[in-house]
C-alpha positions, 0 to 999 in steps of 0.5 A, a space after each residue: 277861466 283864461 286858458 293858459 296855452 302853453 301849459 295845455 300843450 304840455 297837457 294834451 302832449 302827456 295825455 297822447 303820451 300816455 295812451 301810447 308811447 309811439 303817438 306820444 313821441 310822434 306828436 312832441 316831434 311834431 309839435 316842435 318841428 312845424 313851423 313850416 305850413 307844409 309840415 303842419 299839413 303832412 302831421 295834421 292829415 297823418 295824425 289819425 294814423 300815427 296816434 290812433 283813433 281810440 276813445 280818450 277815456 279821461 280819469 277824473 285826475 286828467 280831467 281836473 288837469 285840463 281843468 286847471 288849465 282851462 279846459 272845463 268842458 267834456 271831452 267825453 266824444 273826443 277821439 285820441 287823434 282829436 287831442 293830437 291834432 288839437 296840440 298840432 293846431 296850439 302849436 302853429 297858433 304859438 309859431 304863425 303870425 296871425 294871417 297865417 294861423 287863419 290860412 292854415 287852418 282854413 286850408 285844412 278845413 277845406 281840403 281835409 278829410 271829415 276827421 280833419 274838419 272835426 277835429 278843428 270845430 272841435 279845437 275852436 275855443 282853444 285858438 287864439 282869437 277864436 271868433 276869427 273861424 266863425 265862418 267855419 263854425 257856422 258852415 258847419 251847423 248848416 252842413 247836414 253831416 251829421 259829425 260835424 254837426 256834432 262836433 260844432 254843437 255839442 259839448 262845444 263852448 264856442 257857439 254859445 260864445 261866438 255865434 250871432 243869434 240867428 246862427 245860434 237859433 239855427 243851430 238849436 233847431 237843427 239839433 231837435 230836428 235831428 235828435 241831438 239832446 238839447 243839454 249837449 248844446 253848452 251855454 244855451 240857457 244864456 243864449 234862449 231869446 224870444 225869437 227862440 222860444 217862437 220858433 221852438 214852439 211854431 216847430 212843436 205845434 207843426 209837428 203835433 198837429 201831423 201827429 208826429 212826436 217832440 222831443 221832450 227836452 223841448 221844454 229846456 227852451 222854454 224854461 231857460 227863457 222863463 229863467 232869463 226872464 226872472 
């Protein structure tokens, strides 16, 4: 489903403002008061304090809103302040000419703090022109930080969407090294290859042969491929 920009917006705003007045009306005077970078960057750095950091706690009628609007994947690990900056972020991707948009976001990526950087990995899909961040996706699958890690592998549309196979494969295996379940990773069924499945199986059979334990969803990879294969 196309995502309809303008309406989420209106989402994402009523959805901060119902968790709290003050954030509610924090975030509309932002979201309409910033196409002025140094604007943006003053809201985008304070969001954390101005809504807060609480779990969204979405109801299934909320979810099925941002359905409607083209959101269709969880945002079940997604903090209020990830919804606010996300709404900051559409926001100057309606205001900013292209090479603005990039410039934005590429400072903020570089100079804000680790809730900064989540929040825009987590925002990617929702961006005009999303493969434009690659470059961000990609740092951040080999960071080793484990939240942003996160951010960008699981419950996240865009690896699967714009990853390159080799940074796709290195991604699925920098999540069973770490212990991330492999059915966060979204979209990997379409996504296993050949190449996959070998390096899968090359780590699994190094592992077993020094006695130490595989994760045993391990096995998706494999029967994705099947799957593909058929």
């Amino acid at each position: 489903m196309k995502l309809a920009r303008a309406l989420l917006l209106a989402v994402l705003e009523d959805l901060v403002a119902s968790r709290g007045r003050d954030g509610g009306t924090w975030l509309r005077q932002n979201t309409r008061n910033h196409a002025d970078i140094a604007v943006f960057a003053a809201a985008f750095a304070g969001t954390s304090r101005s809504v807060g950091r609480g779990a969204l706690g979405l109801t299934p009628a909320e979810v099925n809103e941002l359905r409607a609007v083209g959101l269709t994947w969880p945002l079940d690990r997604w903090a209020l302040d990830d919804l606010a900056r996300a709404a900051l972020l559409l926001r100057v991707g309606e205001v900013l000419e292209q090479p603005g948009i990039e410039a934005v976001v590429e400072r903020r990526y570089r100079d804000g703090d680790a809730r900064e950087k989540q929040a825009i990995l987590r925002a990617l899909p929702l961006l005009p022109r999303p493969e434009r961040f690659l470059a961000f996706g990609v740092d951040a699958a080999r960071s080793g930080i484990p939240p942003l890690f996160e951010a960008i592998a699981c419950e996240n549309p865009y690896p699967a969407a714009h990853f390159p196979p080799l940074n796709f494969n290195h991604l699925v295996m920098q999540a069973l090294v770490t212990g991330a379940a492999l059915e966060r990773v979204l979209g990997l069924g379409a996504r296993v290859t050949p190449d996959l499945v070998r390096m899968a199986n090359d780590w699994a059979s190094e592992r077993r042969a020094a006695g130490r334990s595989v994760p045993a969803d391990i096995d998706y990879i494999t029967e994705a491929a099947r799957v593909v294969a058929a």
